[in-house]
N, C-alpha and C positions, 0 to 999 in steps of 0.2 A: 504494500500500500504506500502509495506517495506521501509526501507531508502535509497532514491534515491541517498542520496551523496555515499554510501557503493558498490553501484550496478554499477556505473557510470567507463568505464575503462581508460577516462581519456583525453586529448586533442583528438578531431579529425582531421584527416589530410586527407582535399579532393585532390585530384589529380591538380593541376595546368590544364591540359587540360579542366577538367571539368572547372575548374572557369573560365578560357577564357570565352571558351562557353557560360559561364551563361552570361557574359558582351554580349557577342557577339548576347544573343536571347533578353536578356534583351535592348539591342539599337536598336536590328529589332522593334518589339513591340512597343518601344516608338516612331519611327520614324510613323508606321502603326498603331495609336489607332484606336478601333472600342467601339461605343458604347452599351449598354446595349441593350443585343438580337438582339444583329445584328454582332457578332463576328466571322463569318464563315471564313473569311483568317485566327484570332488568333488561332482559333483550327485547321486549318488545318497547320499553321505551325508549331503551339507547336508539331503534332503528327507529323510531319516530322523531328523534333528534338530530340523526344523521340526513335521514331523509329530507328536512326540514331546512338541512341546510343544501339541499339541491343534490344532495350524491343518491347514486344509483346504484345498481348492483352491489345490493347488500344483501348478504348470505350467510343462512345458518348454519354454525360450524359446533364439532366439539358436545352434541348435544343443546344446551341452555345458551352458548358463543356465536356471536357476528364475527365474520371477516370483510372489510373492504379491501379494494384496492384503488388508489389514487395517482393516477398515472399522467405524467409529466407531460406538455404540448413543447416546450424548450426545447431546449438543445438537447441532441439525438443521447438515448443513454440505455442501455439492457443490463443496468443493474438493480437489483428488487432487494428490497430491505425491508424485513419484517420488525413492527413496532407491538411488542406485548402487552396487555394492562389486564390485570383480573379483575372479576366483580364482584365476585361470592363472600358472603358475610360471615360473620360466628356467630355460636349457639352463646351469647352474654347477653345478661340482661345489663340494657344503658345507664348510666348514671352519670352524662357527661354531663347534663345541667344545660344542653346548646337550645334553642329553640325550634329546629328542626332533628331534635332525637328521634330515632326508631320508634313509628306506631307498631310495629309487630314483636309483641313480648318475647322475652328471651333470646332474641336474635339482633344483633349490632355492626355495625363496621368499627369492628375495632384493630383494624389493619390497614386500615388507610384504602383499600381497595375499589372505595367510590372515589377518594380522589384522583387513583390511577384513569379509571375509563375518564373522568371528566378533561383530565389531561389526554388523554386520547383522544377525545371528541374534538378538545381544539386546536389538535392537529391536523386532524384531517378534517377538518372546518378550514384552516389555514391551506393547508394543502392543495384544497381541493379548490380554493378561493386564486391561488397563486401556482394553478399548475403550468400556465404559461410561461413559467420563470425556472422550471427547472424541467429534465428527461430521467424516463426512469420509475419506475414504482414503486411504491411505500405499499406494505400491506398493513391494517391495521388488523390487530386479530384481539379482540374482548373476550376475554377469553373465562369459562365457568371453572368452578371444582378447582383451585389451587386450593384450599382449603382441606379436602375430601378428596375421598375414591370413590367412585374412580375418578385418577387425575386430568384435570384438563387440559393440563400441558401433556400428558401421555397420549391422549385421544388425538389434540393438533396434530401431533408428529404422524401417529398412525394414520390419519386421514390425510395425510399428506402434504400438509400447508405449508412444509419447510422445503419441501423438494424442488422449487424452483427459486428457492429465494437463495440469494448469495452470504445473507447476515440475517443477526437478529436483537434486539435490545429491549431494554426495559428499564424501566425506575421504580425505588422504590421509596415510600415516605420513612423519612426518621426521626424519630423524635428523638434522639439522643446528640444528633448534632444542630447548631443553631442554623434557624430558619433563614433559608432562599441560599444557603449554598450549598455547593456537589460536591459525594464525597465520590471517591474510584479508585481502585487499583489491581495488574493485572494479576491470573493466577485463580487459585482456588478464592473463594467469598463467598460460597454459603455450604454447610455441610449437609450431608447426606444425610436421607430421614426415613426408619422403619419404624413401624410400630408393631406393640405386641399385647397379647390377651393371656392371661395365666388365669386357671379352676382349678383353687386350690380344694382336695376335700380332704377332710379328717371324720366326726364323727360327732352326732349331736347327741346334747345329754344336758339333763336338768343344770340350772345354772347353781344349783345348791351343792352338784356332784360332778362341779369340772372332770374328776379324776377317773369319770365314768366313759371318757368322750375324749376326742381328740381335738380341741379346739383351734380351728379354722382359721380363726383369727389373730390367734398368738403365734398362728405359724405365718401366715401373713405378714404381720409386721414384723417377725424376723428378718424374711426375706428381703421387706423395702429395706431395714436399715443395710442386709449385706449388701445388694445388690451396689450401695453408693460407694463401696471400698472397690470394686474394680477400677472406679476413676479416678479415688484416691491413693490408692497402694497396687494398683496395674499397669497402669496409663505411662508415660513420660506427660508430663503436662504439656510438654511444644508439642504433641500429637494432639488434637482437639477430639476428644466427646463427650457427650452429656449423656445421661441415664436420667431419666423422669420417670417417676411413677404418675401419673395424674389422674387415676381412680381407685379405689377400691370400696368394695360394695359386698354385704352380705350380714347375716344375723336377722332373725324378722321377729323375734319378741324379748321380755326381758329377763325372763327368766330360763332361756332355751342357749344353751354353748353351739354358738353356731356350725354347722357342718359342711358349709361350702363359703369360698368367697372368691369371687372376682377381682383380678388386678389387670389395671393397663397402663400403657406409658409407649415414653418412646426412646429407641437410641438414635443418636446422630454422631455421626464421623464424619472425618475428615479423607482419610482414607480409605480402601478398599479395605486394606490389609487389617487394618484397625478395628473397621466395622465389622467383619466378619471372625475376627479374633471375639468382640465383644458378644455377638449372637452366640459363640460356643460358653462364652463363659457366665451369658445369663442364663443359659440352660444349664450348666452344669450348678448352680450357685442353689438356683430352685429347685432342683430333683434334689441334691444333695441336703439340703434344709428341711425338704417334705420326706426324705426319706428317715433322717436325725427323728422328726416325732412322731414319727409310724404312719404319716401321710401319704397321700399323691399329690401330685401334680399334672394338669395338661397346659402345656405352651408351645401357645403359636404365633411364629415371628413372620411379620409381613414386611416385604421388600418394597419400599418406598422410595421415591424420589433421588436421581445424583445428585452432586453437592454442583453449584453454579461455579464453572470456570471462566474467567473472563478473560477471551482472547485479547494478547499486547496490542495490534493494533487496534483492533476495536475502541481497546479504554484511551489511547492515543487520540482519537476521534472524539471521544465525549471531553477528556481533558482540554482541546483546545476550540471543540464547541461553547463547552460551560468559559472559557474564557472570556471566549470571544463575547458571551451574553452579561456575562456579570463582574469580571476580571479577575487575573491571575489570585489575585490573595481570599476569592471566597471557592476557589478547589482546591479542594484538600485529598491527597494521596494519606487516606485512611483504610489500612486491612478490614478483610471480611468478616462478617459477623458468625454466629452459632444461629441461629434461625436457617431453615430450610424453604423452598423454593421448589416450585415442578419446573419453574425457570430453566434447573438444572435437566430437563428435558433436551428441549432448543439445544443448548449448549455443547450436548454431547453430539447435535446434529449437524451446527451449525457456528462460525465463529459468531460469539457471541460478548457483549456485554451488559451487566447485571451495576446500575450506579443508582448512589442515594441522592435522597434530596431532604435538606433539613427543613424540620418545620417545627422546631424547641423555639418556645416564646413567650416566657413567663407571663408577658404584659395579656395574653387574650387565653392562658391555661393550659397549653400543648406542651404539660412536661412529664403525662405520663405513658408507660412506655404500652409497646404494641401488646394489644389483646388485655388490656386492662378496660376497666369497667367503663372508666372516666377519660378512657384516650379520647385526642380532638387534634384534629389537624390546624393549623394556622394555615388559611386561606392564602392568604398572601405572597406562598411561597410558588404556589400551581404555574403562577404565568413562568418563572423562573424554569422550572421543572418543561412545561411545554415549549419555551424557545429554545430549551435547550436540547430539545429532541428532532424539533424543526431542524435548527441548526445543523445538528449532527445527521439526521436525513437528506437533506438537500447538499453537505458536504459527500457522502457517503456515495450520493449518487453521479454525480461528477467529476469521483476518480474513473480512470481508466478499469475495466471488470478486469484486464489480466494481471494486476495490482495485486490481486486476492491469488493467484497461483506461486 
């Protein structure tokens, strides 16, 4: 790839209408989350938004997913660049206090994921406004299920949305760096995500006569507390994973020593090697503990998502788009996070970049972090985040395609 900062023509300027709008889809959405694979009002209103704005051939993808394409009348170019943004919500109940909070109880954007698509929207709002100005196709792809399985970055790939494209990128919000600048850098940046389901059974009995029973639960939280020394007395700490538990469930009166219980969580790695070290060693950790109190165990490990790797020149391309928009001293060459990504889909397909956008802003609330109850984005940061994909789109597209071999 040639030199992105040489090719790059300089500040983008979206249209003020547009950016309304993007607030304006971006607060329908928050107010309206739907969860993974079950998105059928977000797609129908995202494609009544897009529509709205005069684009056409807009098609459902992925299940619950829109894809457009916005294709360049400019100067001749047959390079295609796919732009990601999810939409799918989580199972939290809101308490951010915003005046457009979530009418549908239990279910929130507490992932920034409405302000992805809305950034999408005015993209290719801008795009489709200014194709005269550049050659070449952006696909935008809205994409359902990052959240859930099935994935919807898994389905993209298999339906084939990547196979003609040359790249791929995406943003994500963060609340840990301050708001309206981009973070990036190349390499690995999100790790790998499995989860797992363990039934544990022992044996029920009056809660007067624990010693009658095998209790369920005391073998249970054995397990949670071993399971957390693999990361601390396994690991090298420069190899990155996590071990969650994030459920367990079981016991259904008060005087009955429970006989079964349910555990879930999840691992995430950095490496192959790692990850799959980890899956032998949380089976062996659980049989080995349900065996200690004359228990069982059943555990089943689900292969989840790869970790996002961010192709060099790709993040070369964001680094001196986000420049070019906001200047050199609000990008920051910041490592990748522990959060996982179907992102890492794309990536394994396609050179790809995965870059944040802060939106930390004490002054209007945006300091708590993703999947919290009370996460809020600062609005303010979206137009930054959208020029700078513009940007990095319309550069992307006006290098030479044999750049990329």
């Amino acid at each position: 790839m040639s030199n992105p900062e040489s090719a790059n023509a300089g500040t983008i300027k979206i249209d003020a209408g547009i950016l309304d709008r993007m607030i304006e889809v971006r607060r329908h959405l928050h107010r309206n989350p739907e969860l993974s694979n079950h998105e059928a009002n977000t797609q129908r209103y995202l494609r009544q938004m897009l529509a709205g704005q005069g684009i056409a051939d807009i098609r459902d993808v992925a299940g619950f997913g829109l894809a457009v394409d916005i294709v360049g009348t400019g100067k001749p170019s047959n390079r295609k660049l796919a732009i990601r943004a999810d939409i799918d919500a989580l199972p939290i109940e809101e308490e951010s206090g915003v005046d457009y909070a979530s009418i549908n109880p239990g279910v929130m954007h507490a992932c920034g994921h409405d302000a992805h698509a809305s950034m999408a929207f005015a993209v290719a709002a801008h795009l489709h406004r200014s194709r005269d100005e550049f050659g070449g196709t952006v696909r935008l792809i809205f994409q359902p299920a990052e959240e859930g399985e099935p994935s919807g970055g898994r389905r993209v790939v298999e339906e084939g949305l990547l196979d003609d494209i040359d790249a791929a990128i995406c943003v994500h919000v963060d609340p840990y760096t301050q708001s309206g600048k981009i973070a990036v850098s190349p390499g690995p940046y999100t790790l790998a995500c499995d989860t797992f389901d363990a039934l544990v059974t022992g044996e029920a009995a009056h809660a007067a006569k624990p010693y009658e029973g095998i209790d369920a639960i005391a073998v249970a939280c054995s397990m949670v507390s071993e399971l957390q020394k693999i990361v601390s007395r396994e690991i090298d700490p420069y190899d990155p994973l996590v071990i969650s538990v994030t459920g367990i469930s079981g016991g259904s009166a008060y005087n009955v020593i429970a006989g079964k219980v349910a555990l879930k969580g999840t691992i995430r790695g950095g490496s192959d090697a790692t990850r799959e070290r980890a899956w032998r060693r949380v089976r062996a950790i659980l049989e080995g503990i349900a065996a200690s109190h004359g228990a069982s165990v059943q555990l089943d490990i689900h292969k989840g998502e790869p970790g996002v790797v961010n192709d060099i020149e790709m993040t070369e391309l964001i680094v001196a788009s986000a420049r070019a928009c906001i200047g050199p001293d609000n990008v920051l060459n910041i490592a990748g996070w522990t959060i996982a990504d179907d992102f890492g889909y794309y990536s394994e397909k396609r050179p790809s970049v995965y870059f944040r956008l802060g939106i930390r802003n004490e002054d209007v609330g945006s300091v708590f972090p993703l999947h919290h109850s009370r996460f809020r984005v600062d609005e303010a940061a979206l137009k930054v985040g959208a020029a700078t994909l513009v940007s990095a789109a319309t550069t992307f597209l006006s290098m030479p395609r044999d750049s990329l071999d």
